[in-house]
DSSP file (Angstrom, degrees, kcal/mol; ACC not computed):
  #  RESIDUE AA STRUCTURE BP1 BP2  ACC     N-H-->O    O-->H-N    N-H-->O    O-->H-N    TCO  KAPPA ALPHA  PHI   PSI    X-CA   Y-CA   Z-CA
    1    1 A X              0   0    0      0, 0.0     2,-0.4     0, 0.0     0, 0.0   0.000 360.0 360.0 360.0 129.0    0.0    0.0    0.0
    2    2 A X        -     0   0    0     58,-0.1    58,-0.1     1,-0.1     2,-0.1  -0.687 360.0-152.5 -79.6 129.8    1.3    3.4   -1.0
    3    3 A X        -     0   0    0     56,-0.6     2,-0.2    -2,-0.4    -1,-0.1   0.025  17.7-109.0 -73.3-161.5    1.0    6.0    1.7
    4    4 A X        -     0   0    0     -2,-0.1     3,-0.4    75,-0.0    -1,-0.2  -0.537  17.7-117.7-116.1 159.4    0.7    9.5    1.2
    5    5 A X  S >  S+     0   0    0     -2,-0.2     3,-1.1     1,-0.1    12,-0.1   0.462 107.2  60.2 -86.6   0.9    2.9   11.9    1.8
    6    6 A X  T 3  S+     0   0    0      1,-0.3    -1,-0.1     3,-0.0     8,-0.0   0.540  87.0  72.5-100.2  11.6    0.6   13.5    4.4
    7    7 A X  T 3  S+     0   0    0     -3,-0.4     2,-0.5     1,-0.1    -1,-0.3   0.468  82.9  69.2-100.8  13.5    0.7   11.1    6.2
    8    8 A X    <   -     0   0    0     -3,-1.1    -1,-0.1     1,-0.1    -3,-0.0  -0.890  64.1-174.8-117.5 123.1    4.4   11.6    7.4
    9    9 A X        +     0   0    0     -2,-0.5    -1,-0.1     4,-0.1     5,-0.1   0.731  34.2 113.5-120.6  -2.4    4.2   14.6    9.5
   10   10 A X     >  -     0   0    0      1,-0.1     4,-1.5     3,-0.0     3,-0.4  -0.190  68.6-124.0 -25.3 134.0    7.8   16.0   10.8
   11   11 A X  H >> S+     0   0    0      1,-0.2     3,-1.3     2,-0.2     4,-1.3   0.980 117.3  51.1 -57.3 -41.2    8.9   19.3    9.4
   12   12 A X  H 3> S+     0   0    0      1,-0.3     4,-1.0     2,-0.2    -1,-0.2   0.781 112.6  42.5 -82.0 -20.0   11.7   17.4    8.3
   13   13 A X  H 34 S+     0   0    0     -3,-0.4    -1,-0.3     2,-0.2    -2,-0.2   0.656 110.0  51.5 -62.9 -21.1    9.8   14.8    6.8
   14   14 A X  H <X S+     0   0    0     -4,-1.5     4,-1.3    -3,-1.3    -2,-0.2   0.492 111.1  52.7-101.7 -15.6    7.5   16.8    5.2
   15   15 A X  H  X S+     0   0    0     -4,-1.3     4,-2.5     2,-0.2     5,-0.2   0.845 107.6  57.8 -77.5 -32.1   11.0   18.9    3.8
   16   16 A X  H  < S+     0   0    0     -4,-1.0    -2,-0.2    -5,-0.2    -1,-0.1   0.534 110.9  35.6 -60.4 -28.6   12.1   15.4    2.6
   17   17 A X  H >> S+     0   0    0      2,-0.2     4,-2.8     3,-0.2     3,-0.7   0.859 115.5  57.0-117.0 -53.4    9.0   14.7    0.3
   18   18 A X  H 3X S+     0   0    0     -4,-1.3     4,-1.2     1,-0.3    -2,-0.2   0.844 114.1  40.2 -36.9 -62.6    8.7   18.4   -0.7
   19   19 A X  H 3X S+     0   0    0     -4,-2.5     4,-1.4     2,-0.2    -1,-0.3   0.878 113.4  50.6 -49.1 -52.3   12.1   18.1   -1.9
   20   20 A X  H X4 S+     0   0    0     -3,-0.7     3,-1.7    -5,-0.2     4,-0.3   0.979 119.3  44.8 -63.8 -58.8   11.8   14.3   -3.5
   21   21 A X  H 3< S+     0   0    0     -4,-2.8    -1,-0.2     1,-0.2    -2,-0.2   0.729 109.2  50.0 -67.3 -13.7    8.7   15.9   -5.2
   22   22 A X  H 3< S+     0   0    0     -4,-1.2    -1,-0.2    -5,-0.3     3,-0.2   0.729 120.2  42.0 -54.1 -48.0   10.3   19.2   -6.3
   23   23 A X  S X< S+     0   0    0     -3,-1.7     3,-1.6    -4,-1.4    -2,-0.2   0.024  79.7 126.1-110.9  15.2   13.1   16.9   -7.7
   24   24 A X  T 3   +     0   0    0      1,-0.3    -1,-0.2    -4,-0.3    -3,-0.1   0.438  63.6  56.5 -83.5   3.3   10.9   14.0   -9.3
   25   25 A X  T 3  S+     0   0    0     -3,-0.2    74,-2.8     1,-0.1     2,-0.3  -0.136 108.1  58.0-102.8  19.9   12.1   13.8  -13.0
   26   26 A X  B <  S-A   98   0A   0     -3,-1.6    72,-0.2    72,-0.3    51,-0.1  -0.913  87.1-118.2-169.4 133.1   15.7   13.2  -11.7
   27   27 A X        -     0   0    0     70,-1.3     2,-0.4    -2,-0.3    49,-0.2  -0.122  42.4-158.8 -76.7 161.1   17.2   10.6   -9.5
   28   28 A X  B     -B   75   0B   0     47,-3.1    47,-2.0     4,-0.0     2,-0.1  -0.970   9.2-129.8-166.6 149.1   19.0   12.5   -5.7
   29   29 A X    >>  -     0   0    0     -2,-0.4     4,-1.4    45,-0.2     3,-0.7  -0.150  21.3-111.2 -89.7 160.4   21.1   11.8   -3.6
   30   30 A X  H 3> S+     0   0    0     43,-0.4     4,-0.8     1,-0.2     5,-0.2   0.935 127.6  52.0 -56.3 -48.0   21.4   11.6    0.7
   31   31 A X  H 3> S+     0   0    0      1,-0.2     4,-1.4     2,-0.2    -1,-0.2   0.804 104.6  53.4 -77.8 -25.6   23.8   14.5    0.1
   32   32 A X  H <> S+     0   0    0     -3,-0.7     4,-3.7     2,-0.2    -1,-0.2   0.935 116.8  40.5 -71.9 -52.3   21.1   16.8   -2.4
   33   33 A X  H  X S+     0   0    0     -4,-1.4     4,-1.9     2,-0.3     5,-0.4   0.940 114.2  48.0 -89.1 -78.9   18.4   16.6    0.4
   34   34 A X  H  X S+     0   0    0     -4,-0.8     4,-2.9     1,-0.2     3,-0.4   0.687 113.1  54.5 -20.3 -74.0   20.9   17.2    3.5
   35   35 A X  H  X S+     0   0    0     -4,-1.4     4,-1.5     1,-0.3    -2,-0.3   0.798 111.5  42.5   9.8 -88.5   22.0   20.1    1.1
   36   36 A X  H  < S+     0   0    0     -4,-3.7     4,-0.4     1,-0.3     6,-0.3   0.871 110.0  54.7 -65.9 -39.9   18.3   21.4    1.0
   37   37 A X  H ><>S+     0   0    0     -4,-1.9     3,-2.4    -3,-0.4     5,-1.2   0.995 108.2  52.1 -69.6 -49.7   17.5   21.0    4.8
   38   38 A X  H ><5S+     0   0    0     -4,-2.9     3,-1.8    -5,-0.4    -2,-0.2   0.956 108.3  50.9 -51.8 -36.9   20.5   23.1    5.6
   39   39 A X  T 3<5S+     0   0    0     -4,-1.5    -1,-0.3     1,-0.3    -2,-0.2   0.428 107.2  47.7 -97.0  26.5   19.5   25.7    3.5
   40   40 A X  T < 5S-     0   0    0     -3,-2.4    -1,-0.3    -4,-0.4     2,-0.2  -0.075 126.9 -97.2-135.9  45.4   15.9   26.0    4.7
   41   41 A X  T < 5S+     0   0    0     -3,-1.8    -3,-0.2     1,-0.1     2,-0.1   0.011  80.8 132.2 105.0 -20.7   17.5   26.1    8.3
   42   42 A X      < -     0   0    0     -5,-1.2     2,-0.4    -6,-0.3    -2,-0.3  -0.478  40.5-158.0 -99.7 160.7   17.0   22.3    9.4
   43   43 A X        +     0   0    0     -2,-0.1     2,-0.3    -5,-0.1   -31,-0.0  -0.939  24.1 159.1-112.5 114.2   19.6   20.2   10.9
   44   44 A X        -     0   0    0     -2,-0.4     5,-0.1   -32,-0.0    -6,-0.1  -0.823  39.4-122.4-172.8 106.2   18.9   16.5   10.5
   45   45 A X     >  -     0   0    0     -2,-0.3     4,-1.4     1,-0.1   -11,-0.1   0.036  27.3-113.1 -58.0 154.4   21.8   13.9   10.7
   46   46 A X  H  > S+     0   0    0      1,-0.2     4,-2.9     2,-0.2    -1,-0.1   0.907 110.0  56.8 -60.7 -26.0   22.4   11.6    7.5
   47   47 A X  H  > S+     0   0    0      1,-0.2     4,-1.4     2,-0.2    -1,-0.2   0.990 101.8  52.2 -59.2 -67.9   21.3    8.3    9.3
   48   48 A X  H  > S+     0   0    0      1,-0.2     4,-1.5     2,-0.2    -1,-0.2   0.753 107.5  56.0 -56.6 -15.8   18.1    9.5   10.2
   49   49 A X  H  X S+     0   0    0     -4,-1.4     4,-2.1     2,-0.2    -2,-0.2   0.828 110.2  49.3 -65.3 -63.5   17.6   10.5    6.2
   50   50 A X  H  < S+     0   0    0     -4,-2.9    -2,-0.2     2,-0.2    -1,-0.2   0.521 102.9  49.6  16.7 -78.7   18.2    7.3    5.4
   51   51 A X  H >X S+     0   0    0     -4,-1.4     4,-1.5     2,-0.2     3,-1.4   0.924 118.4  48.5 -95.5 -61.4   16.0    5.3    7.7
   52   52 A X  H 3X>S+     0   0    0     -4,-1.5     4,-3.4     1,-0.3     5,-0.5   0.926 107.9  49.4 -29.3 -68.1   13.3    7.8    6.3
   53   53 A X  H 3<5S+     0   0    0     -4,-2.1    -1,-0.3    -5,-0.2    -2,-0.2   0.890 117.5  49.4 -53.7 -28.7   14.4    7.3    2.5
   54   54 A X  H X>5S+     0   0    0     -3,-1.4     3,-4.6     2,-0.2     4,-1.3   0.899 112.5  41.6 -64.0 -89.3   14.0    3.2    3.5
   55   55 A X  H 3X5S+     0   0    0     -4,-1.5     4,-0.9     1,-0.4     6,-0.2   0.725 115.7  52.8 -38.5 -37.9   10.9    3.3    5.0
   56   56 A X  H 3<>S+     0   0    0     -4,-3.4     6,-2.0    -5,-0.3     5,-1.8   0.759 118.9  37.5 -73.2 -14.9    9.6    5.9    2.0
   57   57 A X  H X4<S+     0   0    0     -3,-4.6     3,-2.1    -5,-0.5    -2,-0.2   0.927 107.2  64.4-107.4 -42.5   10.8    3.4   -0.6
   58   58 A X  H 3<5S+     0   0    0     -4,-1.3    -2,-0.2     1,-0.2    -1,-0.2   0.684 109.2  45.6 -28.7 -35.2    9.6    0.5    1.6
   59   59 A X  T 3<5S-     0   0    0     -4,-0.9   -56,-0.6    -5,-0.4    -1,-0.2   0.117 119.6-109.7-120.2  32.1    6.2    2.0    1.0
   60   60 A X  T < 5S+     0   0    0     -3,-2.1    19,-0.3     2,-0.2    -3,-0.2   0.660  87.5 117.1  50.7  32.2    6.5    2.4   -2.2
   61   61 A X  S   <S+     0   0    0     -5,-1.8    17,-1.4     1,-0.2    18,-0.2   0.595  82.3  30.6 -91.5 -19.5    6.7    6.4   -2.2
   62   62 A X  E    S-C   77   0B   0     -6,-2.0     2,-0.7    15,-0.2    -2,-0.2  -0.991  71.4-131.8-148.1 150.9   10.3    6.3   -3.7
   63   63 A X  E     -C   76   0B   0     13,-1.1    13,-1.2    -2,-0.2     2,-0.5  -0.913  19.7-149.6-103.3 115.2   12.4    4.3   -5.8
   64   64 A X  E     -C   75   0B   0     -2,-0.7     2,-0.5    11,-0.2    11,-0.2  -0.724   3.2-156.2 -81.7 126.6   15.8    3.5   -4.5
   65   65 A X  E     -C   74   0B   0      9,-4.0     9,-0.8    -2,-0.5     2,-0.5  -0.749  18.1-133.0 -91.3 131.0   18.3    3.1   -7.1
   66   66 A X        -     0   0    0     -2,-0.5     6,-0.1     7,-0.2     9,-0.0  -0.715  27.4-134.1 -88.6 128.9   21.2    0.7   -5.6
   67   67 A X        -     0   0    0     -2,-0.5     6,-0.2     1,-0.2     3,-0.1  -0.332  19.3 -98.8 -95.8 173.7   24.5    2.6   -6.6
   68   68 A X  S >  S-     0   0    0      1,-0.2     3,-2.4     4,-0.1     2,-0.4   0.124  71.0 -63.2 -59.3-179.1   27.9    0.7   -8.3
   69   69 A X  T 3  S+     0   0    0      1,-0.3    -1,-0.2    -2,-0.0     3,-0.1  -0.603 132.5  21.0 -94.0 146.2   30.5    0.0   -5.6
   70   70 A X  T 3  S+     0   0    0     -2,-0.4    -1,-0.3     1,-0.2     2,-0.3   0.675 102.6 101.6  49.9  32.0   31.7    3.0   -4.2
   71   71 A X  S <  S-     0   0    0     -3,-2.4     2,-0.3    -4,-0.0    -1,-0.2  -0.667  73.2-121.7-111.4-179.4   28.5    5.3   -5.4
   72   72 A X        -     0   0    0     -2,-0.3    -4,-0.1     1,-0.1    -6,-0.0  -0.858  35.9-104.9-133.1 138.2   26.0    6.1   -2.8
   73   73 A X        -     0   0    0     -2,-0.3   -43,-0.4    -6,-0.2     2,-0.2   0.059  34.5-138.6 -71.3 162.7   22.6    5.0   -3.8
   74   74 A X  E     - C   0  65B   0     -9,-0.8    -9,-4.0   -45,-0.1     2,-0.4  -0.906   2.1-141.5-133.3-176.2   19.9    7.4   -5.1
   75   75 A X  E     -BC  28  64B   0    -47,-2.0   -47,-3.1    -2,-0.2   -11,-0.2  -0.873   5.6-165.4-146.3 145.1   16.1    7.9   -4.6
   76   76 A X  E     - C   0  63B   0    -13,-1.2   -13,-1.1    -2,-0.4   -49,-0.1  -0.753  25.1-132.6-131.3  81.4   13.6    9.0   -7.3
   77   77 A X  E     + C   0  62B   0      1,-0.2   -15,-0.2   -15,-0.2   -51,-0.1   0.060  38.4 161.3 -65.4 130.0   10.0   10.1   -5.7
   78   78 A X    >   +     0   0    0    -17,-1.4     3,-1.9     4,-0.0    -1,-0.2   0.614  26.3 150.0-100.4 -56.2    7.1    8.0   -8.1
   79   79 A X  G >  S-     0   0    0    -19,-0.3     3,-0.6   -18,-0.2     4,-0.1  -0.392  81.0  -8.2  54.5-124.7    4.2    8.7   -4.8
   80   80 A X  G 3  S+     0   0    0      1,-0.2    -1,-0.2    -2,-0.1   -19,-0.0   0.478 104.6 119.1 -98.4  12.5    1.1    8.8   -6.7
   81   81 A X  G <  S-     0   0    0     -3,-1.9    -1,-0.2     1,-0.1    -2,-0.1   0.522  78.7-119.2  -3.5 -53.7    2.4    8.8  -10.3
   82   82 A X    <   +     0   0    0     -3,-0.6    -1,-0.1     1,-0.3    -2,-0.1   0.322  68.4 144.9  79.0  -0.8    1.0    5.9  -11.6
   83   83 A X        -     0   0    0      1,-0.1    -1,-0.3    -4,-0.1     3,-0.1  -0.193  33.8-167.1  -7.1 129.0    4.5    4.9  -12.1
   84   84 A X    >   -     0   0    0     -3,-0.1     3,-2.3    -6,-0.0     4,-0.4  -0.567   9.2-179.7-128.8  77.8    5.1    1.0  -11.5
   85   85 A X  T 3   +     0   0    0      1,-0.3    41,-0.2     2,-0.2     3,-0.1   0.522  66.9  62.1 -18.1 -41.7    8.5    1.0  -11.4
   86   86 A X  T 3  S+     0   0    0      1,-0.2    39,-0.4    39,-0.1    -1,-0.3   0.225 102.7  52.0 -90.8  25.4    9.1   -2.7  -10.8
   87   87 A X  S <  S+     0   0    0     -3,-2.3     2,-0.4    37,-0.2    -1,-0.2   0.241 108.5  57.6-120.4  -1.7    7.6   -3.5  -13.9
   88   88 A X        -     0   0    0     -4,-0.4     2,-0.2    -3,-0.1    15,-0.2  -0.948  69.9-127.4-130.5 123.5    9.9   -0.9  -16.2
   89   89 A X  E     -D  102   0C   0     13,-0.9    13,-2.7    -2,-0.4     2,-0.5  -0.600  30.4-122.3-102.3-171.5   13.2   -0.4  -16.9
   90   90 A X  E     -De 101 128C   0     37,-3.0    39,-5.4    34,-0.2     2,-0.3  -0.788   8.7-155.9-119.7 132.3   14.9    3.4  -16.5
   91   91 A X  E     -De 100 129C   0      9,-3.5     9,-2.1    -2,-0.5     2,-0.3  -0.839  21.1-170.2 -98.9 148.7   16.9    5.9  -18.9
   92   92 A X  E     -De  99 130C   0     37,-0.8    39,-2.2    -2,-0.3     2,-0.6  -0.991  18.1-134.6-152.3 126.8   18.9    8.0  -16.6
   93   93 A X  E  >  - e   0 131C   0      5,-1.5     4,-1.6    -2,-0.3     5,-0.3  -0.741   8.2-150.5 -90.4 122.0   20.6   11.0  -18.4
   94   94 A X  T  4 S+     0   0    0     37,-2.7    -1,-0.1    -2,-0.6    38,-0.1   0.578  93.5  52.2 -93.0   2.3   24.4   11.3  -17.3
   95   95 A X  T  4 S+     0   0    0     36,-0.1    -1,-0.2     3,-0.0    37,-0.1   0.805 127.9   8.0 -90.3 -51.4   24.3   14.9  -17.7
   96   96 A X  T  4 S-     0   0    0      2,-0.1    -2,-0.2     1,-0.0     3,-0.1   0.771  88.2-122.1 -99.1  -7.3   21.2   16.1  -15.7
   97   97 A X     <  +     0   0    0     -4,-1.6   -70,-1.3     1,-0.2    -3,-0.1   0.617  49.1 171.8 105.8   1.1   20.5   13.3  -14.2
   98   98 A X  B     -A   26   0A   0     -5,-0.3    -5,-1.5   -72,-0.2     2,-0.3  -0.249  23.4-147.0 -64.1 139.0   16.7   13.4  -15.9
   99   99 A X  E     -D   92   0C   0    -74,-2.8     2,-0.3    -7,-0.2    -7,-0.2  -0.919  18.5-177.4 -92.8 130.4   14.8    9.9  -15.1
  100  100 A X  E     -D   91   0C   0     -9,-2.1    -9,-3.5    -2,-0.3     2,-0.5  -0.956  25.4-128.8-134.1 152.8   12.3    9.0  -18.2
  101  101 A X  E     -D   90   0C   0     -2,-0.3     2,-1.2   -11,-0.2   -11,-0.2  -0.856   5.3-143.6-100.9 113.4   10.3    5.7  -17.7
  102  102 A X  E     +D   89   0C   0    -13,-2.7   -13,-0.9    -2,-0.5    -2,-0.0  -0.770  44.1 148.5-108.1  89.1   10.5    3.2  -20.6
  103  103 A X        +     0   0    0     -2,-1.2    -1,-0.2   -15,-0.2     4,-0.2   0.218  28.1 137.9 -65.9 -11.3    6.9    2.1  -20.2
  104  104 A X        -     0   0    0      1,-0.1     3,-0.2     2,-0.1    -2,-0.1  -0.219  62.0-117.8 -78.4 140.4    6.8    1.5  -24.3
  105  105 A X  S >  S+     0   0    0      1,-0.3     3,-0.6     2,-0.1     4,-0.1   0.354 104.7  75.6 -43.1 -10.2    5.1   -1.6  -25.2
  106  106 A X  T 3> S+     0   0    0      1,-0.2     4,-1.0     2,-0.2    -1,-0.3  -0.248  72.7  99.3-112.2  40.7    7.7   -3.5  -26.8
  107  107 A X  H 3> S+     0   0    0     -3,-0.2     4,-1.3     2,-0.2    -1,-0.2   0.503  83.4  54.4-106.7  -7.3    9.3   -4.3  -22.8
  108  108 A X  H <> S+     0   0    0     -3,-0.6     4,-0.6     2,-0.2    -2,-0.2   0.852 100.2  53.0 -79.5 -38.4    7.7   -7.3  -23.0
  109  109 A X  H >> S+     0   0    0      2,-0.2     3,-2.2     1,-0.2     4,-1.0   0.980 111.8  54.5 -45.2 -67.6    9.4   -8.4  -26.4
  110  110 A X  H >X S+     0   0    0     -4,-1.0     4,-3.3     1,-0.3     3,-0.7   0.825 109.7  41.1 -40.6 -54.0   12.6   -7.6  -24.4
  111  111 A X  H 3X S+     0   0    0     -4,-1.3     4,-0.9     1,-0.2    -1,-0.3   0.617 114.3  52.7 -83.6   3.5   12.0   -9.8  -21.4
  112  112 A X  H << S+     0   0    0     -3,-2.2    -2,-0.2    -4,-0.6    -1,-0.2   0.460 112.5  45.5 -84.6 -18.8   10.7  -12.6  -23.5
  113  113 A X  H <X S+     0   0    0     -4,-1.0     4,-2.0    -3,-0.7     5,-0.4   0.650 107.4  56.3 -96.2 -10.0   13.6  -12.6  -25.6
  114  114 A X  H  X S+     0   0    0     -4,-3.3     4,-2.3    -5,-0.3     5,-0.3   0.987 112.4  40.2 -57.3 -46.4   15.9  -12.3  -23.0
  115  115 A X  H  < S+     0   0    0     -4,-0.9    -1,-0.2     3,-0.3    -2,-0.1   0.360 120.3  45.6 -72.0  -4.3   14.8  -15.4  -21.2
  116  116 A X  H  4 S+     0   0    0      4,-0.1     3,-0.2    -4,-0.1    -3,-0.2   0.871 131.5  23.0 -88.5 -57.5   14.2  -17.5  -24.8
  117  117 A X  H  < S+     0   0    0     -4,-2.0    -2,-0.2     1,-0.3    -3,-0.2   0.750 140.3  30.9-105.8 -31.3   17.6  -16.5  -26.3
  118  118 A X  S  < S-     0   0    0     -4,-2.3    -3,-0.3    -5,-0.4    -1,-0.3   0.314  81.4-141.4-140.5 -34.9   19.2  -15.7  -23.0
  119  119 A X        +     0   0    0     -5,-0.3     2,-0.4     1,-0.2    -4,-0.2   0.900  66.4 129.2  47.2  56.8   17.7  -18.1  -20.2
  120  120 A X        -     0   0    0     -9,-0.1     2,-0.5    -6,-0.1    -1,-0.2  -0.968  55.4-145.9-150.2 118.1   18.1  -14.8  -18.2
  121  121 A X        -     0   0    0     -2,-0.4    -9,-0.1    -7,-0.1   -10,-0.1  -0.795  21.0-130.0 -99.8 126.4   15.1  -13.4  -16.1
  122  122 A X        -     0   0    0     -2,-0.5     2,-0.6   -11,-0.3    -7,-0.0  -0.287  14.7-164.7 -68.5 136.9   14.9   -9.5  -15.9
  123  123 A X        +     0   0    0      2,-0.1     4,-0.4     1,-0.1    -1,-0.1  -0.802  13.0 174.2 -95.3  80.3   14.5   -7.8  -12.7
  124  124 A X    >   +     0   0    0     -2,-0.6     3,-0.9   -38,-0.2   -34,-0.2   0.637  42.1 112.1 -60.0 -12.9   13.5   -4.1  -13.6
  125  125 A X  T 3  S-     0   0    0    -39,-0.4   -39,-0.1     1,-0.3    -2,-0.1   0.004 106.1  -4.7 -67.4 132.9   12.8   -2.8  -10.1
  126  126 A X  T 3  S+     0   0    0    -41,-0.2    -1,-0.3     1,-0.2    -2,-0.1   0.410  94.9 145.9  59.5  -6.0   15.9   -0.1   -9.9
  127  127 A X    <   -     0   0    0     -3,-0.9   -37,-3.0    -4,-0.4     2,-0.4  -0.139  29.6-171.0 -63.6 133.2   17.2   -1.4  -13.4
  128  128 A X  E     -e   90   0C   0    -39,-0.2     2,-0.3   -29,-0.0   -37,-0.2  -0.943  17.6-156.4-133.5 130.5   18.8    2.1  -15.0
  129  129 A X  E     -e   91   0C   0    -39,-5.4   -37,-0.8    -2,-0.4     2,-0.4  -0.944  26.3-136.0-112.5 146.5   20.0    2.2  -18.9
  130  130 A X  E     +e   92   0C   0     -2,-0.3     2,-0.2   -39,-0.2   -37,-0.2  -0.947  41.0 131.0-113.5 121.2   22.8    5.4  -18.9
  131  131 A X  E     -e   93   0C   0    -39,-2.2   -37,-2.7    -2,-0.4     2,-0.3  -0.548  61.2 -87.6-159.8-167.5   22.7    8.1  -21.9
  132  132 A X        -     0   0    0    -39,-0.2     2,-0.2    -2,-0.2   -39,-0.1  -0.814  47.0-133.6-129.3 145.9   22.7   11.2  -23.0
  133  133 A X     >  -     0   0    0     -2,-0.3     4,-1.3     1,-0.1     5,-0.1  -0.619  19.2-113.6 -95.8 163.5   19.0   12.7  -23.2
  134  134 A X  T >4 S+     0   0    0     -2,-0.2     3,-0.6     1,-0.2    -1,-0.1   0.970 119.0  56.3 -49.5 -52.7   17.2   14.8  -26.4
  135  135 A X  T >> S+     0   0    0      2,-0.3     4,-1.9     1,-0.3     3,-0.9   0.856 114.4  37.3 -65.2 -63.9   17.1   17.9  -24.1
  136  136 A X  H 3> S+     0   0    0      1,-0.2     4,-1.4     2,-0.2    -1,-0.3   0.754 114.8  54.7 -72.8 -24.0   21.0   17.7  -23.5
  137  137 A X  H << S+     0   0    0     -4,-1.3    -2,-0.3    -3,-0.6    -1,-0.2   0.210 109.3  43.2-103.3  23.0   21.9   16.7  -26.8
  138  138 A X  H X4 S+     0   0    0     -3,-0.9     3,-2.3    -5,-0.1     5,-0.3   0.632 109.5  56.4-115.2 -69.4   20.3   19.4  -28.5
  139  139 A X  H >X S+     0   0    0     -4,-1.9     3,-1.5     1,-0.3     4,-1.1   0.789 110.5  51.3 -29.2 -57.7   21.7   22.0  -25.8
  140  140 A X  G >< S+     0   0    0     -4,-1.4     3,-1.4     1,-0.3     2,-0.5   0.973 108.3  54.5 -53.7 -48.8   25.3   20.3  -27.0
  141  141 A X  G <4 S+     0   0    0     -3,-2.3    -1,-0.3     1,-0.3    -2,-0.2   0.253 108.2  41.2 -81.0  30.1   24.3   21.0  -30.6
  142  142 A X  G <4        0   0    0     -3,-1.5    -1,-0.3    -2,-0.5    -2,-0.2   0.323 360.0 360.0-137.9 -25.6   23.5   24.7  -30.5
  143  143 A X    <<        0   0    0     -3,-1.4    -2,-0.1    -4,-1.1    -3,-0.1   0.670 360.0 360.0 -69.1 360.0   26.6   25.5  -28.2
C-alpha cells in the first residue's frame, strides 16, 4: 500500500518529500536533500535521512536506485504517479541526471527474448540504462 505523503508529518519529513517531489524527474542523492534541509534552516543527521528514504521506498513512495561499488545509492520520488517502477526499466541521463520511464510496449518483447535467447530473467525494479537525453543533446548541438 502506497502512503501518502501527508501522512508523514515531521517538518523534516514533510521537507524530505517536498524536496523528493520538487526533484521528481531526476534521481538525488542523501547528500542533495541534507544540502536542501541546511538551506531552509533544518539540521537533520544523514542516518536519520536514510531510515526515512528506507521506510519511503519500503512503501513504495520512492524508488531506491542501488549505486555501483563506491557510489552512494539514489532515490527517485514515483508517490502517486502511476509509475510502476518494478515493472519498467529506467533511462537515466548522465548529464542532468533526468529519469524517463520506458513504459513502451515492446518491454515485454525484451524480457521474453531475454529469457528464450538468453535463459536470463529481468529484474527491472531499480534497473537504469545510462545516456545522454534529447534535451541535452540538443543543448550540445547549439553551443
Amino acid at each position: 500500500m502506497i502512503m501518502s505523503a501527508r501522512n508523514y508529518k515531521t517538518v523534516s519529513h514533510s521537507k524530505i518529500i517536498e524536496y523528493l517531489e520538487a526533484n521528481r524527474d531526476r534521481m538525488v542523492k542523501v547528500q542533495d536533500i541534507d544540502n536542501y534541509l541546511k538551506d531552509t534552516g533544518i539540521e537533520v543527521n544523514n542516518s536519520t535521512i536514510y531510515r526515512y528514504l528506507n521506510k519511503l521506498s519500503n512503501d513504495g513512495v520512492i524508488m531506491k536506485y542501488v549505486a555501483n561499488k563506491g557510489e552512494m545509492s539514489s532515490f527517485q520520488y514515483v508517490g502517486d504517479s502511476g509509475h510502476n517502477c518494478r515493472e519498467h526499466l529506467h533511462l537515466r541521463c548522465v548529464r542532468c541526471e533526468k529519469i524517463i520511464h520506458l513504459e513502451c510496449g515492446f518491454m515485454k518483447e525484451i524480457e521474453n527474448h531475454v529469457m528464450n535467447h538468453h535463459g536470463f530473467s529481468l529484474i527491472c525494479e531499480s534497473s537504469v540504462l545510462y545516456g545522454i537525453c534529447r534535451e541535452c543533446r540538443e543543448n550540445e548541438k547549439n553551443m
